[in-house]
C-alpha positions in Angstrom: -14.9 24.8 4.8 -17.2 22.0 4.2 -20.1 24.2 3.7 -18.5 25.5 0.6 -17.5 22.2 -0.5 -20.7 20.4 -0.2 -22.1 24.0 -2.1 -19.7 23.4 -4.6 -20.6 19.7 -5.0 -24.1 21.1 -5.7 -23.5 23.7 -8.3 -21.3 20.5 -9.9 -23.8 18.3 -9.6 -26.5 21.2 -10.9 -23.9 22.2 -13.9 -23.2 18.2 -14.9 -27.5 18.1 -15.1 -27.5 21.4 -17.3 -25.0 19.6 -19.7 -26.9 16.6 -19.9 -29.9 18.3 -21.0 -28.3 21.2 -23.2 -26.4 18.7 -25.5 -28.9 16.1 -25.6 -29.8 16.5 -29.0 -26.1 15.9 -29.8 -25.8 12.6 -28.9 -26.4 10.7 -32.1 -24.2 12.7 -34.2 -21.2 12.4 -31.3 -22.2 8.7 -31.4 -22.1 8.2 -35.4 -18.5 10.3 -35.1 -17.2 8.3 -32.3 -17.9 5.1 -34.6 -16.2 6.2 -37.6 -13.4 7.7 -36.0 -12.9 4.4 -34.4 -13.8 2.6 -37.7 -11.1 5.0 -39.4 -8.3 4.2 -36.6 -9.0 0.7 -36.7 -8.3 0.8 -40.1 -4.8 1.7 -40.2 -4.9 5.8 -40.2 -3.7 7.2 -36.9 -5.4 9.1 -34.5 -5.2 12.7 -36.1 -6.8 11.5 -39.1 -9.6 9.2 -36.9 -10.5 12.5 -34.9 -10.4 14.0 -38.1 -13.0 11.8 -40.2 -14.9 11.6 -36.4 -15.7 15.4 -36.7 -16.3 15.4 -40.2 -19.2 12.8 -39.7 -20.5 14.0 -36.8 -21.1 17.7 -38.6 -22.5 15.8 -41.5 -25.1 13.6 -39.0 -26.4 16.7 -37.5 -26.5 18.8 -41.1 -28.6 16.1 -42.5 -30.5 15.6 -39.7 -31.4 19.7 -39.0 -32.1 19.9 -42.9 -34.4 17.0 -43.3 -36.4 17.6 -40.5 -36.9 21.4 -41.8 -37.4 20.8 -45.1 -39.5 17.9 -44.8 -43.3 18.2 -44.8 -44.4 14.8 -44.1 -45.4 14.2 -40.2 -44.3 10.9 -39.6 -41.0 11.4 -41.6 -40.0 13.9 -38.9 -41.7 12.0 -36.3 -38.9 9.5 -37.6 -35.9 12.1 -37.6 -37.0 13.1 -34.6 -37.0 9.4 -33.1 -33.8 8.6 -34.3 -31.9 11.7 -32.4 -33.9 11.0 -29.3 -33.5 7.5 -28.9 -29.5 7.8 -28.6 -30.4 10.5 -26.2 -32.1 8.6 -24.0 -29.1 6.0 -24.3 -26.9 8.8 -22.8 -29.6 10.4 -20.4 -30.0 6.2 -19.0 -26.2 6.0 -18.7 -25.5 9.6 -16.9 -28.6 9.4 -14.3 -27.7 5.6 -13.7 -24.1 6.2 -12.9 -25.0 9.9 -10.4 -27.9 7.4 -9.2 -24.8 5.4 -8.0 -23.5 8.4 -6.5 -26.3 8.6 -3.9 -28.7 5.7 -3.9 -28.0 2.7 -2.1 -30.7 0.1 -3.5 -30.3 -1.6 -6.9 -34.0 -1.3 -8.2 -34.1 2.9 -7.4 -30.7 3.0 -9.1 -32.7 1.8 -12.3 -35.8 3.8 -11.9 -33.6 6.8 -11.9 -32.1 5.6 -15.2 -35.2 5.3 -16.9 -36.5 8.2 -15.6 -33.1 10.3 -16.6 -33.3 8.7 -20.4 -37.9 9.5 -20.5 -36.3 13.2 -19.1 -33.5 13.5 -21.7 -35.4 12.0 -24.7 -38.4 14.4 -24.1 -36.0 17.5 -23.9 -34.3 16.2 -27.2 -37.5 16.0 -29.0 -38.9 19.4 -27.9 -35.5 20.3 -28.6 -35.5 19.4 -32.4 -39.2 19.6 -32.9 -39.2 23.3 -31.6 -36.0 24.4 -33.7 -38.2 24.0 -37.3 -41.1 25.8 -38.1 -44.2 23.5 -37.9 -44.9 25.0 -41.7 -41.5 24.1 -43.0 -40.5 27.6 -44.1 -44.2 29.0 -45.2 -45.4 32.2 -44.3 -48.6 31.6 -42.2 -51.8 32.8 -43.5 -53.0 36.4 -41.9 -57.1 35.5 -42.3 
């Protein structure tokens, strides 16, 4: 019985990793929702409407995002878009390997080294993640000589 626990605890702990880096790219639109819908409830609407204007932004956020970074053709302008959906990324990929570092790690210092290494890990699979979703040519066919 506690094989199949500490197994389980694995394909958890496996799972919980897979999530991390699978919805990475999500994390500044779920971030820019999160602070409107708060914005909105804080405001006086209640919490239907705050969820409400929350998922409206955060579609918007990553519409915007997807489309200006295929349609522009300028490198550092999607080095930019790019930068700016990694960097909250790596804000949630610090946060998530810092608090399952605290799971297993006993000393302070390693606790933070897996932090930073979990937010390098999680930006760098955001950024292949939206850099590898657009066409490098922004919709043109290639040439065939």
């Amino acid at each position: 019985m506690i094989i199949i626990g500490i197994v389980l605890s694995f394909v958890g702990l496996a799972y919980v990793c897979w999530l991390i880096f699978a919805l990475a790219v999500y994390a500044l639109p779920l971030f820019a929702g999160v602070t409107a819908g708060l914005a909105a409830y804080h405001s006086g609407s209640g919490a239907i409407a705050a969820v409400t204007v929350a998922a409206i932004i955060s579609v918007i956020v990553l519409f915007v995002g997807q489309v200006a970074f295929r349609r522009l053709q300028s490198t550092p302008a999607r080095a930019a878009i790019a930068l700016v959906f990694a960097i909250p990324a790596a804000v949630a990929g610090y946060h998530a390997a810092h608090g399952l570092s605290l799971l297993i790690v006993p000393v302070e210092a390693w606790r933070e080294a897996m932090g930073i290494a979990g937010a390098i890990m999680v930006a760098a699979i955001a950024l292949a993640r939206i850099t590898l979703s657009a066409p490098n040519d922004a919709g043109r066919a290639l040439p065939l000589a």
